[in-house]
TIROPA-620984 format. One record per residue: x, y, z of N, C-alpha, C in turn; residue in one letter. Coordinates in steps of 0.2 Angstrom, whole numbers, plus 5000, padded with zeros to 4 digits. Layout:
TIROPA-620984
XYZXYZXYZa;...
//
This chain:
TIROPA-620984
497049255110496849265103497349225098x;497249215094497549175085497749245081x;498349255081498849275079499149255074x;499449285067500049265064500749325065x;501149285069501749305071502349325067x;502949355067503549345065503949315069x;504349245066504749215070505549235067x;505549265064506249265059506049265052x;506749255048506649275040506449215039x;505849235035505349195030505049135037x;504849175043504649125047504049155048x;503449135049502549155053502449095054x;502349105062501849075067500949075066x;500549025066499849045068499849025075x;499849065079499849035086499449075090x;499349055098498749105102499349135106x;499049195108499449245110498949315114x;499249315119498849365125498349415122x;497449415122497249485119497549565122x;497749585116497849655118497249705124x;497449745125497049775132497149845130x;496749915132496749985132497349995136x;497650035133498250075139498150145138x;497750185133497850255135497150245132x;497050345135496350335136496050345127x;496450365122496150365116496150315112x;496350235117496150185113495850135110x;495650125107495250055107495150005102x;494849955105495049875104494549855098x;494849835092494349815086494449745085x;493849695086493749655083494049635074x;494249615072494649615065494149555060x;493849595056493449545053493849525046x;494349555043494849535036495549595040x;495949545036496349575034497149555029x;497349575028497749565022498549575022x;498749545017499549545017499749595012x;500149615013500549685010501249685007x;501549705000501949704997502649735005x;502249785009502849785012503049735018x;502749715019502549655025503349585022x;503249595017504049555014504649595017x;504549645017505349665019505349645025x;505049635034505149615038505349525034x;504949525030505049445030505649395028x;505749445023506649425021507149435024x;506949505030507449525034507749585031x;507349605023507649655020507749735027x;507149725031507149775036507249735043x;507849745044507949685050507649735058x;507849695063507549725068506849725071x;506249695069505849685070505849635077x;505649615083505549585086505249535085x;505549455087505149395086504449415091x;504049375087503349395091502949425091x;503249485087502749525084502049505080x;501549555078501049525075501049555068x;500949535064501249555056500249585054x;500749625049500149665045499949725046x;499749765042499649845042498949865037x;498649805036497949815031497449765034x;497049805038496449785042495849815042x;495249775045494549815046494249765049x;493749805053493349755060492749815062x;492549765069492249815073492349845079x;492449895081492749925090492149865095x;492449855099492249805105492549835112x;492949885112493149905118493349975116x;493150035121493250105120493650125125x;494150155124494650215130494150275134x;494350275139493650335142493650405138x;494450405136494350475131494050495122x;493950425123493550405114493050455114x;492850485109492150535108491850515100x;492250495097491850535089491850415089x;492250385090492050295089491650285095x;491350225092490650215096490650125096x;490650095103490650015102490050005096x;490349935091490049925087490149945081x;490350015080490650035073490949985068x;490950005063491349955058491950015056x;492349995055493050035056493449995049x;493950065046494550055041494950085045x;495750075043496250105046496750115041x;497250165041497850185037498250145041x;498850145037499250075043499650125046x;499550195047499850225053499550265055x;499550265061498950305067499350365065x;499050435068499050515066498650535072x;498750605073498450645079497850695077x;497750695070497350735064497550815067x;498150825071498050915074498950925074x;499350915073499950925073500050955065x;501050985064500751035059500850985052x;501150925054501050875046500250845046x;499950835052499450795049498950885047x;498950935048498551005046498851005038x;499351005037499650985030499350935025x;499050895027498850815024499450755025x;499950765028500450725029500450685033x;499850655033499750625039500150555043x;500750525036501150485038501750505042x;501950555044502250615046502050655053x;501550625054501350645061501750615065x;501650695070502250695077502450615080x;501550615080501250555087501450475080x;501650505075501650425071501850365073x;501650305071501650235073501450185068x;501850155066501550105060501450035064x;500850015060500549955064500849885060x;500949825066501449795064502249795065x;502249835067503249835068503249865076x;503549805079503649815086504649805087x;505149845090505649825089505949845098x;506349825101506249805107505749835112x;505349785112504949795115504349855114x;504349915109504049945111503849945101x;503349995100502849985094501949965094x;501849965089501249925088501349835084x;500949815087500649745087500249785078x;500349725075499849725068499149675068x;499049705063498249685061498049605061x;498549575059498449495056498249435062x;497649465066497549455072496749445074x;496249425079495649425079495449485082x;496049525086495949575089496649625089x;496549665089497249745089496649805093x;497349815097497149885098497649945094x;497050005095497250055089497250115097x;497850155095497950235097497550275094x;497450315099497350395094496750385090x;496250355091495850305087495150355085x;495250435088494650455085495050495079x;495350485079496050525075496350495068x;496450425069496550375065496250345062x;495650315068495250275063494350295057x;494350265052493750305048493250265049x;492550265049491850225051491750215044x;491750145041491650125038491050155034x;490950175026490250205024489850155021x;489250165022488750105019488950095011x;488950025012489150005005489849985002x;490450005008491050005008491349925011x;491249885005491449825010492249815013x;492349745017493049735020493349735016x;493249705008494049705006494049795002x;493649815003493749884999494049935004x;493749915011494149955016494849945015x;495049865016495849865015496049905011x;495849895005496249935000496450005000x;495750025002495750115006496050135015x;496350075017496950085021497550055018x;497750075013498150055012498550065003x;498249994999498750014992498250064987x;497550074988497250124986497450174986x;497550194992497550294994498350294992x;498750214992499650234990499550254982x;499250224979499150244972498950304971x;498350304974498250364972498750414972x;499150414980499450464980500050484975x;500450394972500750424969500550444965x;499950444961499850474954499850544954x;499550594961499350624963499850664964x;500550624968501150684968501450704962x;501350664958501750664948501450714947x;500750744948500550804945500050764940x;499850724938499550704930499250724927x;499550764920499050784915498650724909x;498150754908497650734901497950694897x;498550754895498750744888499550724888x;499750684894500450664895500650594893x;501150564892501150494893501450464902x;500950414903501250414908501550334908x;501950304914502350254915502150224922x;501950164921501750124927502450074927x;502950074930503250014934503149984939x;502849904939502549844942501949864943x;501449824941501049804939500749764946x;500849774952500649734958500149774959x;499849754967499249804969499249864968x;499949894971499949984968500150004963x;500349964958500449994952499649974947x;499449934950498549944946498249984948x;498350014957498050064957498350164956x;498750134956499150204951498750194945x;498650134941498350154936497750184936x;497250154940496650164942496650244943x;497250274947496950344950497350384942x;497650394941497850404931497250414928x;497050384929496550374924495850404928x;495650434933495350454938495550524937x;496050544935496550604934496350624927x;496150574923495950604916496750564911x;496950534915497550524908497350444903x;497550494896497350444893498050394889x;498450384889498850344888499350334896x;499350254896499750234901499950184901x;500850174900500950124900501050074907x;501250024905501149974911501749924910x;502349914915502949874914502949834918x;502749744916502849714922503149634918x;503249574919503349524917502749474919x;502149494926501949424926501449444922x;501149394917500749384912499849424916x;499549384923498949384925498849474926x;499649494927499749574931499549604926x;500049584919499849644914499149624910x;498749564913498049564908497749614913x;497749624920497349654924497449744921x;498049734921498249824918497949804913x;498049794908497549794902496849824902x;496449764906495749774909495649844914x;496249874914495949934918496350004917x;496449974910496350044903497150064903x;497650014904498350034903498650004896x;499150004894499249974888499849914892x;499949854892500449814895500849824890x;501449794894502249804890502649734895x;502649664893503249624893504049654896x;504349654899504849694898505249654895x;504949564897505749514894505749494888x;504749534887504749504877504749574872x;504549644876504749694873505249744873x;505349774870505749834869505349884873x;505549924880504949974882505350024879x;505750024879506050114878505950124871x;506150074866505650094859505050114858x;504550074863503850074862503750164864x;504050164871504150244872504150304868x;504750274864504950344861504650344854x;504350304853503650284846503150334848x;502950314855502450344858502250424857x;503050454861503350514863503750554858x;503750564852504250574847504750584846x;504950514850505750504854506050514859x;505450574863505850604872505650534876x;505350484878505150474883504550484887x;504550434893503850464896503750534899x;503350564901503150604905503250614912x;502950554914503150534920503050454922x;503650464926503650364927503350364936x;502850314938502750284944503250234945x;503550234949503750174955503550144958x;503150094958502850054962503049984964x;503749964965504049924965504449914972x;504849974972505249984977505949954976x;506349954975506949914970507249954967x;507849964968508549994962508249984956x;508149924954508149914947507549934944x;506949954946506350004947506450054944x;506850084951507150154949507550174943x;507950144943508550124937508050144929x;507550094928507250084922507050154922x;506350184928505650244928506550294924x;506850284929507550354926507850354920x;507850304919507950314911507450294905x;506850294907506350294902505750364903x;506150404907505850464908506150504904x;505750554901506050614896506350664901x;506950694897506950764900506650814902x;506450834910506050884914505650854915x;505350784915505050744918504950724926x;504350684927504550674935504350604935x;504750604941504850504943504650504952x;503950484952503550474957503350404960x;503950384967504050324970503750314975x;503550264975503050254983503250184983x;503550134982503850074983504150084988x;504250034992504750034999505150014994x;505850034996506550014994506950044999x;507249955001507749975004508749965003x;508449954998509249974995509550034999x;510150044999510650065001510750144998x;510850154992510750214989510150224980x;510050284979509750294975510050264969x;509550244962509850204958510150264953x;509950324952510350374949510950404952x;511450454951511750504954511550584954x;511650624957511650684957511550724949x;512250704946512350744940511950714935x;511850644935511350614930510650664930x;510650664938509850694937509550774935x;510350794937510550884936510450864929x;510850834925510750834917510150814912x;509750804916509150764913508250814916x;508950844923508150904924507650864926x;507650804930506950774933506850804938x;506050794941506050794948505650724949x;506050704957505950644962505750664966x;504850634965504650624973504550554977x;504550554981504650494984504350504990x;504050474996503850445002503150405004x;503250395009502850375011501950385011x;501350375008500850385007500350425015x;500350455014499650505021498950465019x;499050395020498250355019497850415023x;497850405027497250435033497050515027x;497350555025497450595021496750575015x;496950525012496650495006496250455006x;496050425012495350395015494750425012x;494450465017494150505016493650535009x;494350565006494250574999494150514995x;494250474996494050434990493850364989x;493450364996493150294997492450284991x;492150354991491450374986491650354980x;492350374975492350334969492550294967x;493050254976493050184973492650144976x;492050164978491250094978490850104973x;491150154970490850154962491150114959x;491850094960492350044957492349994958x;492049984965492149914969492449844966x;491849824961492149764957492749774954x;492849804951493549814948494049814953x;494049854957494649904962494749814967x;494449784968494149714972494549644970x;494449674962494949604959495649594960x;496149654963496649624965496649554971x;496349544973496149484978496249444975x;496649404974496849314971496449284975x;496549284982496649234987496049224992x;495649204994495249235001495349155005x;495749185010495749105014495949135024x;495349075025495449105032496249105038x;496149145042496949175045497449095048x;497249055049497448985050497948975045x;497848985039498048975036498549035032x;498749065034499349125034500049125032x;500249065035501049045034501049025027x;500448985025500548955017500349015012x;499949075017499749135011500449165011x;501049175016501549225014501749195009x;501849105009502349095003502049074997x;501249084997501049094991501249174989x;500949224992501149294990501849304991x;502249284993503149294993503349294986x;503049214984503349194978503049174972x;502449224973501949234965501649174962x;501449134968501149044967500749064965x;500249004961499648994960499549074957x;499649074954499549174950499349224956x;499549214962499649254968499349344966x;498949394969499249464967499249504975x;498749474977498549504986497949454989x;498249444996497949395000497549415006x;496949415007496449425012496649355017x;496449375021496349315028496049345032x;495449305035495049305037495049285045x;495049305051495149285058494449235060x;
//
């Protein structure tokens, strides 16, 4: 099969590579009809998270249809059309009983192979999925492929961060970057009832999109946000700030444009080395920091029904639709914010 690989920093391969095959009896093999490239899919790329395997097959936002069943499969059926979290789960252990399903015992994130052993990712004509009555969701009529990606994926992350901040009505709230997940942070905010939200990003196409999807933009390199904040807020601050960036310097701002007793809700991968605050800054200022990793599998479900109410909107972050040949030229359009770049489909 036609694969896009990782060969090293800032290297992908489109080349042919053995079709995967079942190995346990819960698995099965899904044809890949789209799939897309992912703000975290860069950190293998620049090496920011090193240790991935050369060879590996890049990507963790997929959807297709099953072509091959494990004899233990019961609830997926060949032929299905499938969405996926980009991390398999058991649905019965005590994190995924919780909703935490990125936190299951049996977890596996797709895409990150490191000596030899992991998952193979999406950006492929074929993937086999584990645990697949458990993991994967049956597409619902009317739910297309690029709505699935987004609902395995920066959907249900937005959501969730807006979800862990708690958001009220009558709060202000704080979007940092204006990328896929901070539009859909905005989107589920506003799905929450909030009616003021701002939005900090510097690319021009990012903040009309937030605009268009009821946030207020904010320049950072041509405005003042902390004034515009405390204009806002009768000088305290936001309420609560999103991180949607994943970055020290993210963090840094959401922290200090947060009011006192505030909360600052991250779901950006950052891999920086330490927190951009300290302890006693944060004892004195009384925030609470939530941070990890999004329970897609968790947030599927819930909330495919009001975003195919959204579709068209929820849809537009898609700059790019080109088929998977053509990969290596989509990282570095998406790496480096070419051609007004925001999220790239590819097609097998």
């Amino acid at each position: 099969m036609k694969a896009l690989t990782f060969q090293g920093k800032e290297k992908i391969a489109y080349e042919t590579i053995a079709d995967p095959g079942l190995e346990e009896a819960g698995d099965v093999i899904v044809k890949v009809e789209a799939c897309a490239i992912c703000g975290s899919d860069l950190h293998p790329y620049y090496e920011r998270e090193k240790g991935m395997d050369h060879g590996c097959v890049m990507g963790h936002e997929f959807t297709g249809e099953v072509v091959e069943l494990g004899k233990g499969v019961k609830q997926i059926q060949r032929g299905d059309l499938v969405m996926s979290p980009f991390t398999v789960s058991c649905g019965s252990c005590f994190y995924c009983r919780k909703g935490l399903t990125s936190r299951c015992v049996e977890s596996q994130l797709f895409g990150w192979r490191s000596a030899g052993k992991g998952l193979h990712g999406g950006q492929a004509e074929y993937l086999r999925i584990p645990l697949a009555d458990q993991t994967l969701v049956k597409r619902p009529e009317g739910v297309s492929a690029k709505l699935a990606l987004l609902l395995g994926d920066v959907l249900s992350t937005g959501y969730f961060c807006a979800d862990q901040a708690g958001v009220k009505a009558d709060e202000v709230q704080l979007v940092l970057g204006c990328g896929p997940v901070g539009l859909m942070s905005i989107w589920a905010a506003r799905q929450m009832g909030a009616q003021k939200i701002f939005a900090v990003d510097r690319v021009p196409e990012r903040l009309a999109m937030a605009k268009a999807w009821g946030a207020i933009p904010l320049d950072y390199t041509k405005t003042d946000v902390a004034a515009h904040l405390k204009e806002a807020t009768e000088g305290r601050g936001a309420d609560v700030a999103f991180e949607a960036v994943g970055s020290s310097i993210a963090t840094r701002s959401a922290f200090e444009l947060l009011r006192p007793g505030g909360v600052l809700s991250a779901v950006g991968v950052c891999t920086d080395p330490q927190i951009a605050f300290n302890p006693v800054e944060a004892y004195d200022k009384n925030i609470t920091y939530k941070i990890g990793r999004c329970p897609a599998r968790h947030y599927m479900s819930k909330l495919w029904e009001a975003a195919r109410k959204d579709a068209s909107l929820l849809t537009q972050v898609f700059s790019h639709d080109l088929p998977l040949s053509e990969g290596p030229k989509a990282y570095e359009l998406f790496a480096n914010k070419l051609d007004n770049c925001t999220k790239v489909i590819l097609r097998p």
